[in-house]
DRENBAFI-993859 format. One record per atom (N, C-alpha, C): z, x, y; residue in three letters. Coordinates in nm, 2 decimals. Example, Ala and Ser with C-alpha at 12.3 -4.5 7.8 and 13.67 -1.06 7.14 Angstrom:
// residues 2
     c3     c1     c2  aa
   0.78   1.32  -0.57 ALA
   0.78   1.23  -0.45 ALA
   0.78   1.32  -0.33 ALA
   0.71   1.28  -0.22 SER
   0.71   1.37  -0.11 SER
   0.79   1.29   0.00 SER
END
This chain:
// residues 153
     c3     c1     c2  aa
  -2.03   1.38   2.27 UNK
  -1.99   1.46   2.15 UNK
  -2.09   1.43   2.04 UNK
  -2.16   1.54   1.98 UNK
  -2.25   1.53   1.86 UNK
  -2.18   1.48   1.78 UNK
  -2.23   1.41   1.66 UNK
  -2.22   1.33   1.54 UNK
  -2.16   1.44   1.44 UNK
  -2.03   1.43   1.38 UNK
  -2.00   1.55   1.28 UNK
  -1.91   1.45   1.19 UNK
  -1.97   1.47   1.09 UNK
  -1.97   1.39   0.94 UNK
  -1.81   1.44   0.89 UNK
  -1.78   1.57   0.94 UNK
  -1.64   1.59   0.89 UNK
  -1.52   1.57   0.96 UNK
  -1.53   1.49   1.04 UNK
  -1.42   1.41   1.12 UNK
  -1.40   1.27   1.02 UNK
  -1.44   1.24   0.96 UNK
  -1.47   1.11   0.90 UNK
  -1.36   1.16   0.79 UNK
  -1.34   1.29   0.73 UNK
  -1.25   1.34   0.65 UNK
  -1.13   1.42   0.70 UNK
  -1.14   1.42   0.84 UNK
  -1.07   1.53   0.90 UNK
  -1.02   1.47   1.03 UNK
  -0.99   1.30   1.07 UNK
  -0.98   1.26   1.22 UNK
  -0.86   1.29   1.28 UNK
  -0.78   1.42   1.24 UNK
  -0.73   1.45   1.35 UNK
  -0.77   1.56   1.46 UNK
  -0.90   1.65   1.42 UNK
  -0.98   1.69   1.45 UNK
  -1.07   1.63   1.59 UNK
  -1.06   1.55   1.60 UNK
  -1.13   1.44   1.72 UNK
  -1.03   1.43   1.78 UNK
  -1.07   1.45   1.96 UNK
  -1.01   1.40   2.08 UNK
  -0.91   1.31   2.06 UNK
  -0.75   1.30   2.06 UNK
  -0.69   1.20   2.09 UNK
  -0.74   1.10   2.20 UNK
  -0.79   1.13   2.27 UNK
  -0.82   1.02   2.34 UNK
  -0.98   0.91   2.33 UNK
  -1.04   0.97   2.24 UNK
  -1.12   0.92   2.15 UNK
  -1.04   0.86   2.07 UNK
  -0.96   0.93   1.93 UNK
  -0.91   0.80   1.83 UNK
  -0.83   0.70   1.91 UNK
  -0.80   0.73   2.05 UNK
  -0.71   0.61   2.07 UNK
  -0.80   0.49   2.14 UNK
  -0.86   0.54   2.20 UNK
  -1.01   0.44   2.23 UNK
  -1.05   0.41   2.14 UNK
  -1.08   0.43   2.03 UNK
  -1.16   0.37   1.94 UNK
  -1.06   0.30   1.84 UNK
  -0.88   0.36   1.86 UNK
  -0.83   0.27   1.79 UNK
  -0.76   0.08   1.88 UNK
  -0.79   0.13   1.98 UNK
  -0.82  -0.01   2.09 UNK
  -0.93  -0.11   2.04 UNK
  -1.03  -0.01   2.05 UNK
  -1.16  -0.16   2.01 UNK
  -1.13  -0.21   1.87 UNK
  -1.07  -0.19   1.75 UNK
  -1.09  -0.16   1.63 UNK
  -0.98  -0.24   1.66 UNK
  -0.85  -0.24   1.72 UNK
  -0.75  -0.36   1.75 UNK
  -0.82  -0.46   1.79 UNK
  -0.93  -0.51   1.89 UNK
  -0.99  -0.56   1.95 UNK
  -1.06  -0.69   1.85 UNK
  -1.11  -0.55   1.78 UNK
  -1.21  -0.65   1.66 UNK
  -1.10  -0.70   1.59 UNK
  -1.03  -0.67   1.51 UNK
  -0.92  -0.75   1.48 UNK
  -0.90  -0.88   1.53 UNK
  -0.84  -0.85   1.67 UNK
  -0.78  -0.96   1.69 UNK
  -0.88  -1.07   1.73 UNK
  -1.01  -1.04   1.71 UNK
  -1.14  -1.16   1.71 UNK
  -1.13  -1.22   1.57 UNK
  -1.14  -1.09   1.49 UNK
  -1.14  -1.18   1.33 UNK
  -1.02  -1.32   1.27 UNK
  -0.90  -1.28   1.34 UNK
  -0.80  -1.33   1.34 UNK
  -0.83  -1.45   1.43 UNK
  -0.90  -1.44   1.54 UNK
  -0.89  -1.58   1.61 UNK
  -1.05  -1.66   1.57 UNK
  -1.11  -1.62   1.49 UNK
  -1.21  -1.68   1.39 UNK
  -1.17  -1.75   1.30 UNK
  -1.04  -1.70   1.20 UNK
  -0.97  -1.74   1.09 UNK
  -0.89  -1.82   1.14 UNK
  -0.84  -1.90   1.28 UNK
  -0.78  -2.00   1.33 UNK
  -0.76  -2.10   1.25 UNK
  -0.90  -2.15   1.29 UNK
  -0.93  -2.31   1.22 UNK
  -0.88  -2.34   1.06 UNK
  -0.90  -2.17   0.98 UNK
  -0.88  -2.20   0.85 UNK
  -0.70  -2.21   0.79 UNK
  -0.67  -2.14   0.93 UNK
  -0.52  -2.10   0.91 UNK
  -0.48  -2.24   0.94 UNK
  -0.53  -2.28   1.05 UNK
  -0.46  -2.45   1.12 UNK
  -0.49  -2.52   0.99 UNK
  -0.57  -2.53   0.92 UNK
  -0.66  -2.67   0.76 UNK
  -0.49  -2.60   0.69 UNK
  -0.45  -2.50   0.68 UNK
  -0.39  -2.45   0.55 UNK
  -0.24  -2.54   0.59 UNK
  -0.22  -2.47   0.70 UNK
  -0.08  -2.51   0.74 UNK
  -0.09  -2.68   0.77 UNK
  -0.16  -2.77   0.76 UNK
  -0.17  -2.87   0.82 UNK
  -0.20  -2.91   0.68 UNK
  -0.24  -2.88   0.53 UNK
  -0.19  -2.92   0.38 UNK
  -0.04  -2.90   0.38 UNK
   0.03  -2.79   0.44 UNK
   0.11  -2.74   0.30 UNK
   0.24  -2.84   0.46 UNK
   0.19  -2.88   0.51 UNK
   0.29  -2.98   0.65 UNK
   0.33  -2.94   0.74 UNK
   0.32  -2.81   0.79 UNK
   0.39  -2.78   0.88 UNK
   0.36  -2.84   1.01 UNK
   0.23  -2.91   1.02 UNK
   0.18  -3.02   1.15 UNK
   0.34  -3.10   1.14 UNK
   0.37  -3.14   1.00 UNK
   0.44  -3.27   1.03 UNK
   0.56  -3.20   1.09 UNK
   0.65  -3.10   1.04 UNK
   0.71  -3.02   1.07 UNK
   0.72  -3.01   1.22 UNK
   0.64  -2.96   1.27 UNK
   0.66  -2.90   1.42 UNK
   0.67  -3.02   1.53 UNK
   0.60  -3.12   1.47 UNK
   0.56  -3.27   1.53 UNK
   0.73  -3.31   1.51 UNK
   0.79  -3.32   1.41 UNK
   0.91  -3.37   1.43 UNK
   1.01  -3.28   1.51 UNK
   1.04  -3.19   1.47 UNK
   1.08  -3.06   1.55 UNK
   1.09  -3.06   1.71 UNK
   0.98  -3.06   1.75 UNK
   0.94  -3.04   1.91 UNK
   0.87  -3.17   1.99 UNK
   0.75  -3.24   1.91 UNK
   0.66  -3.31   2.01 UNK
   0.71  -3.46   2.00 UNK
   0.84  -3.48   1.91 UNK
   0.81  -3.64   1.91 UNK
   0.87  -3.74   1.99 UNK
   0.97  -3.65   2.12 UNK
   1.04  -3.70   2.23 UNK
   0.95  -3.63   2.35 UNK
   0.86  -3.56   2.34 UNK
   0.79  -3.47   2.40 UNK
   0.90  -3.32   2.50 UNK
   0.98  -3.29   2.42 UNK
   1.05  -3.22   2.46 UNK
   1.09  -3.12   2.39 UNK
   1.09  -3.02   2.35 UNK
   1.18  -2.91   2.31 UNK
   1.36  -2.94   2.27 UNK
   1.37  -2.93   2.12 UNK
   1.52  -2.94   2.15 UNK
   1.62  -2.81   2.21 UNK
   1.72  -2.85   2.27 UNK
   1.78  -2.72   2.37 UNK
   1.84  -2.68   2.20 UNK
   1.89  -2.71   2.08 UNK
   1.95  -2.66   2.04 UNK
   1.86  -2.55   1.98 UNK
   1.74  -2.59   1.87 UNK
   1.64  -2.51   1.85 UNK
   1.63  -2.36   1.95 UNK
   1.60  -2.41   2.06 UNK
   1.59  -2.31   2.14 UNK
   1.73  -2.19   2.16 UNK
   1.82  -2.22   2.08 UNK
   1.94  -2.15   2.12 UNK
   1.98  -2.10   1.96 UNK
   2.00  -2.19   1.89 UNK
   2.02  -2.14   1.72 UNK
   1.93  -2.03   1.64 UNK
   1.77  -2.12   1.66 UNK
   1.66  -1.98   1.60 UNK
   1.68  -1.88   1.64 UNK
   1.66  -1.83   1.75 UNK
   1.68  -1.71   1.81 UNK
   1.81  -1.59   1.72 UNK
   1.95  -1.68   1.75 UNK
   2.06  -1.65   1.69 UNK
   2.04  -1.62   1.53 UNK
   1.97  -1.69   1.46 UNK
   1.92  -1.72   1.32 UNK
   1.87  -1.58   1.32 UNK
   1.77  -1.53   1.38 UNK
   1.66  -1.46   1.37 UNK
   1.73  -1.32   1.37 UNK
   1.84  -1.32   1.47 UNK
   1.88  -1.18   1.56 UNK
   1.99  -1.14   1.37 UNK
   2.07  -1.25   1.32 UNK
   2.16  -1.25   1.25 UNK
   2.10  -1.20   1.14 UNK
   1.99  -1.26   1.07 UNK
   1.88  -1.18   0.97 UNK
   1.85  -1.05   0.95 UNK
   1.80  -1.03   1.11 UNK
   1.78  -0.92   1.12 UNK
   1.90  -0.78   1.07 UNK
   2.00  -0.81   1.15 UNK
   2.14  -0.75   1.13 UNK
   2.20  -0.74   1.01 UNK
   2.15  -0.83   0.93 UNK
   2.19  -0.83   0.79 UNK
   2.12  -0.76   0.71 UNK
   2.00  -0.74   0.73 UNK
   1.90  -0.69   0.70 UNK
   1.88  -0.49   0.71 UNK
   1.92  -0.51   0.83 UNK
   1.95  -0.36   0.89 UNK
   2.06  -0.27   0.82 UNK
   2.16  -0.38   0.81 UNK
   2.30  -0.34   0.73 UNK
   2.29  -0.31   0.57 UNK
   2.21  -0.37   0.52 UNK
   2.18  -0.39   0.40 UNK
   2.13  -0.21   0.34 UNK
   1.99  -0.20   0.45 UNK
   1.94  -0.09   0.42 UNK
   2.00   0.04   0.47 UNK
   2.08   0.04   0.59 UNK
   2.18   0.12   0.59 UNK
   2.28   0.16   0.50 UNK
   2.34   0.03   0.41 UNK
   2.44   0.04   0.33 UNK
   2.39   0.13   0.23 UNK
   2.27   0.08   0.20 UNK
   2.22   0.16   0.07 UNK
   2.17   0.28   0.08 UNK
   2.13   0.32   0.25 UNK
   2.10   0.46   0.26 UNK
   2.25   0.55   0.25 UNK
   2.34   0.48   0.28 UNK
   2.46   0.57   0.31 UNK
   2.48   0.58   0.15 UNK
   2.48   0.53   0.05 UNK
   2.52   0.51  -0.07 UNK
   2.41   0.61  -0.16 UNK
   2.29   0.58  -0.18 UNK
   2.23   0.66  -0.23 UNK
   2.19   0.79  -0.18 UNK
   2.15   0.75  -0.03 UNK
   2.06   0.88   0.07 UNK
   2.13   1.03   0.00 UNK
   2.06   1.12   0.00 UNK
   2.10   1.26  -0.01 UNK
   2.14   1.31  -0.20 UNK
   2.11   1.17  -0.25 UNK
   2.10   1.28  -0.36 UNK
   2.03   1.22  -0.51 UNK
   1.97   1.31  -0.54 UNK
   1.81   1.32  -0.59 UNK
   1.85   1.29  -0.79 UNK
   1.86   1.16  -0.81 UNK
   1.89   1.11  -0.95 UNK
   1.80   1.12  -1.04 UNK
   1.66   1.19  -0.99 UNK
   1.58   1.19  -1.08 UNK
   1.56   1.30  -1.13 UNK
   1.60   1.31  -1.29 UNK
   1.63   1.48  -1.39 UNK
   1.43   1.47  -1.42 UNK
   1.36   1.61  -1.43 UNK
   1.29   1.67  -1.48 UNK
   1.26   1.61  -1.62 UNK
   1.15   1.55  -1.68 UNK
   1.11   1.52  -1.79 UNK
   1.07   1.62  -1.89 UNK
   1.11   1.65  -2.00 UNK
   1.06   1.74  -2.08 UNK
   0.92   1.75  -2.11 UNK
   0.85   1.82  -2.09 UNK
   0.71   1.85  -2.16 UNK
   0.63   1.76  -2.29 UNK
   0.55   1.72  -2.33 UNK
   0.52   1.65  -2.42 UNK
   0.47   1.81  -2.53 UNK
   0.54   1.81  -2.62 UNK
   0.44   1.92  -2.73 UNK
   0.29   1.89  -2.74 UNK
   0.25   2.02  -2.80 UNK
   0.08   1.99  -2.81 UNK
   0.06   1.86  -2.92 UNK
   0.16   1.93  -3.04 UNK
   0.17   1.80  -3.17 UNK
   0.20   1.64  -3.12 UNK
   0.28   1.61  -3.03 UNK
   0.31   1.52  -2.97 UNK
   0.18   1.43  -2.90 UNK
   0.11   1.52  -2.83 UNK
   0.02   1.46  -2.80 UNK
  -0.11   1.44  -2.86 UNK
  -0.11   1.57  -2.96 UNK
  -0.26   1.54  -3.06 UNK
  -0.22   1.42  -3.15 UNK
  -0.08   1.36  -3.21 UNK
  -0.06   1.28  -3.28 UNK
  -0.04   1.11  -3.20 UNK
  -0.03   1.11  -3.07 UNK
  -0.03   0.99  -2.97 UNK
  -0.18   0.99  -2.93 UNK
  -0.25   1.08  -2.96 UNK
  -0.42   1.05  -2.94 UNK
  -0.54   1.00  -3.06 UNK
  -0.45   1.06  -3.17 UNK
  -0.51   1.10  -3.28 UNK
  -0.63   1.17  -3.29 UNK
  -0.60   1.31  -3.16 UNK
  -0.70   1.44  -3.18 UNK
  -0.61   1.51  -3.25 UNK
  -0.73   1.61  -3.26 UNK
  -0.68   1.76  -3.35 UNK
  -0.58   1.86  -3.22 UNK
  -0.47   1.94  -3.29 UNK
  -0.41   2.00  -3.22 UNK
  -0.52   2.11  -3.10 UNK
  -0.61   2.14  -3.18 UNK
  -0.72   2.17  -3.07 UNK
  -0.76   2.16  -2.94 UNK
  -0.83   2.03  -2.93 UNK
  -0.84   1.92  -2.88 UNK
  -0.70   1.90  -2.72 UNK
  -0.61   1.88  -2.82 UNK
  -0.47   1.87  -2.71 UNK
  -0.42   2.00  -2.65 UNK
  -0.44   2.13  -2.73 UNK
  -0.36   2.23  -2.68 UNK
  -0.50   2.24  -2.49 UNK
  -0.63   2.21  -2.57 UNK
  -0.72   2.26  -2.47 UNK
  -0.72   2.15  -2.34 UNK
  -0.71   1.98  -2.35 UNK
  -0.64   1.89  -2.28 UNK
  -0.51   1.98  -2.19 UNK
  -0.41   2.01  -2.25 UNK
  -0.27   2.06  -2.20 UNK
  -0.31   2.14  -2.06 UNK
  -0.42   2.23  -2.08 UNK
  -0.43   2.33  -2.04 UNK
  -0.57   2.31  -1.90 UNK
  -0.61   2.20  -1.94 UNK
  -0.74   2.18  -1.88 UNK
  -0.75   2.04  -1.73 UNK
  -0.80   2.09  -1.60 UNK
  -0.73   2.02  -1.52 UNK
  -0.85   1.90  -1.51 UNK
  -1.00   1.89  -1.58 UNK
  -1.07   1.82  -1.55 UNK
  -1.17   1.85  -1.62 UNK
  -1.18   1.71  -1.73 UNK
  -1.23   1.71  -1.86 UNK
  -1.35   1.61  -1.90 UNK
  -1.42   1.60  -1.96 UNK
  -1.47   1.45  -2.02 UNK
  -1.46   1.49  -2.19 UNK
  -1.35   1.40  -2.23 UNK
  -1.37   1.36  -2.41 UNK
  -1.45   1.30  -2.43 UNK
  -1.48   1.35  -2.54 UNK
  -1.59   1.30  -2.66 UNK
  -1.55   1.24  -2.78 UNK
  -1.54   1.11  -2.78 UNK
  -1.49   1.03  -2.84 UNK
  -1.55   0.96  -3.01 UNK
  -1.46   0.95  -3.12 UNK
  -1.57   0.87  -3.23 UNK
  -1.54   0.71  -3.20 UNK
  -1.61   0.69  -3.32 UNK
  -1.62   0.52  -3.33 UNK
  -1.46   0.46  -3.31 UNK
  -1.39   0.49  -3.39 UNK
  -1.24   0.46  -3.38 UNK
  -1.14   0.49  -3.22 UNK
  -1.24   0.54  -3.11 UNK
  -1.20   0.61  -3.02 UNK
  -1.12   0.70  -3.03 UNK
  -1.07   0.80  -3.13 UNK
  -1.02   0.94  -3.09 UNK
  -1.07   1.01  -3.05 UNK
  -1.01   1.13  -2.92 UNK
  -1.15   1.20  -2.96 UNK
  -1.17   1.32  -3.01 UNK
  -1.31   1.37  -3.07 UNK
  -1.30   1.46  -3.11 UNK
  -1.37   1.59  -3.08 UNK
  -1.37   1.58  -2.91 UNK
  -1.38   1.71  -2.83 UNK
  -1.40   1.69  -2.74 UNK
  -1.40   1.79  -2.62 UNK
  -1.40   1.80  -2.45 UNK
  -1.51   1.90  -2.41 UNK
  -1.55   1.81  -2.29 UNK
  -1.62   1.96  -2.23 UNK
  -1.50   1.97  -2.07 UNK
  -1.48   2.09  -2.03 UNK
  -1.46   2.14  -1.97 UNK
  -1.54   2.12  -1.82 UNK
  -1.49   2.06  -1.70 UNK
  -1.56   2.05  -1.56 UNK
  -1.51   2.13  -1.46 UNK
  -1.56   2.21  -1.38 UNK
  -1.52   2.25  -1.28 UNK
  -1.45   2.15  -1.17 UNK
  -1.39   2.19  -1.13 UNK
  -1.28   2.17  -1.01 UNK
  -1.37   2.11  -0.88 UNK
  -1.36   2.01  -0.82 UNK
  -1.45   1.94  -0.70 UNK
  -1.40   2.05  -0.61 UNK
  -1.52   2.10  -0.51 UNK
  -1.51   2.21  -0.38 UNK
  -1.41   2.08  -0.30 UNK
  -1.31   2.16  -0.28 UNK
  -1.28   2.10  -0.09 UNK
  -1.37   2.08   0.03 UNK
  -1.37   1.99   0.08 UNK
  -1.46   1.97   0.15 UNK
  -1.41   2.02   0.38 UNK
END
């Protein structure tokens, strides 16, 4: 496949079976970077104790406790469930309806007086989708040029 610069803006344009190949290796590299950062992650967790932690936990009869192995799990599933419920509760409670009212408009005066430009200045701002002000010493400013609109690409 030739080189086309507009996939880079456009990747659903490219072969699914390309982004999924390529989002394999791209997992791939990942999970190298991650097992590079080992050593730094083992220095962190072996400050903040969790060496001692796991060492009392698991290694220091050399065995696994059966309870560990039965309660986390349980712990884990229970979190979850509460978790699940939580955001269920709140979807059933809020879901479906839309609390957010319409803000009023700011007036031209409103805004030339929150800038400290001339109503000029603001009505042409109000109106203008892409500007650069021209600012004085005090930073007001006291005029705009007008910019064209970036082409879609």
């Amino acid at each position: 496949m030739k080189f086309d610069s507009r996939l880079i803006h456009q990747p659903k344009k490219q072969p699914r079976l390309h982004r999924t190949a390529w989002g394999f290796v791209t997992l791939g590299f990942w999970m190298m970077y991650l097992y590079m950062l080992a050593p730094l992650v083992t220095l962190v967790l072996w400050l903040l104790g969790i060496r001692t932690a796991m060492f009392e936990l698991y290694s220091r009869d050399h065995q696994v406790e059966p309870f560990l192995l039965v309660s986390l799990p349980i712990m884990a599933g229970l979190c979850a469930v509460m978790l699940i419920s939580w955001a269920e509760y709140n979807r059933f409670r809020f879901g479906g309806m839309d609390r957010r009212s319409r803000q009023s408009d700011v007036t031209v005066h409103e805004m030339a007086a929150a800038l400290g430009a001339s109503d000029k200045v603001a009505r042409a701002l109000k109106q203008a989708k892409v500007t650069v002000l021209h600012m004085d010493d005090q930073a007001h400013p006291i005029d705009m040029t007008l910019l064209p609109l970036p082409k879609a690409a």
